[in-house]
C-alpha positions in Angstrom: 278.6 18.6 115.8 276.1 18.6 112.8 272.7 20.6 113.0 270.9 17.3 111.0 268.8 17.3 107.9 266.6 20.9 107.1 262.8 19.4 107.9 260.7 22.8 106.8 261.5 25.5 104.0 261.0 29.3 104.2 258.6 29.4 101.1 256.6 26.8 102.9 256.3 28.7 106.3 255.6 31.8 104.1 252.6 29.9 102.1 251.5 29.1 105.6 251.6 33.1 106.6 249.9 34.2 103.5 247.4 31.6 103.4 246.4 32.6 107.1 246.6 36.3 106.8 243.9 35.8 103.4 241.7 33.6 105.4 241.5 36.4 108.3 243.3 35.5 110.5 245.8 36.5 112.9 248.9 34.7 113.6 250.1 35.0 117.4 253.2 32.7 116.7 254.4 30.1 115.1 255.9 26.6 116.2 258.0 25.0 113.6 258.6 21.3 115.3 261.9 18.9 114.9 259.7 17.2 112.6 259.1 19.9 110.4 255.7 20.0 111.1 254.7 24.0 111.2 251.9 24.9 113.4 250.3 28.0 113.0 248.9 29.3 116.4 246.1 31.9 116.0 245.5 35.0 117.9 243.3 38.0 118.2 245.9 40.4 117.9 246.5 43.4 115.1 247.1 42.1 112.0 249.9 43.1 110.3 250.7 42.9 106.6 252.7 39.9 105.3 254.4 40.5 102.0 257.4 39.3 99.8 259.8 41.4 101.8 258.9 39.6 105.0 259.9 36.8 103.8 262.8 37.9 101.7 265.7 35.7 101.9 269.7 37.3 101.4 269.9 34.9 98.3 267.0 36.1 96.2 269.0 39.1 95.3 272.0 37.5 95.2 270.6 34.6 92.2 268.8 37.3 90.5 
């Protein structure tokens, strides 16, 4: 049973968190569809802090 092509990439979810958290805004969660279409649901929440480590993937300090 194969899991079928990748639709999204991490750096493009984590360009969609940054770009949010700079504009203001809150994130209360996010839907990533079987399209890879991510959608960005905003809330009025606390906002925490999005950074490189957040987003940090196993293989970045592997390749370095």
């Amino acid at each position: 049973m194969s899991r079928g092509p990748v639709t999204f990439k991490q750096r493009d979810l984590c360009a969609a968190l940054r770009a949010t958290v700079q504009a203001g805004q809150t994130v209360d969660r996010i839907e990533i569809r079987r399209d890879g279409t991510i959608v960005v649901v905003l809330g009025s929440g606390k906002m925490l802090p999005v950074d490189d480590a957040t987003c940090a993937n196993e293989w970045d300090v592997v390749l370095r």
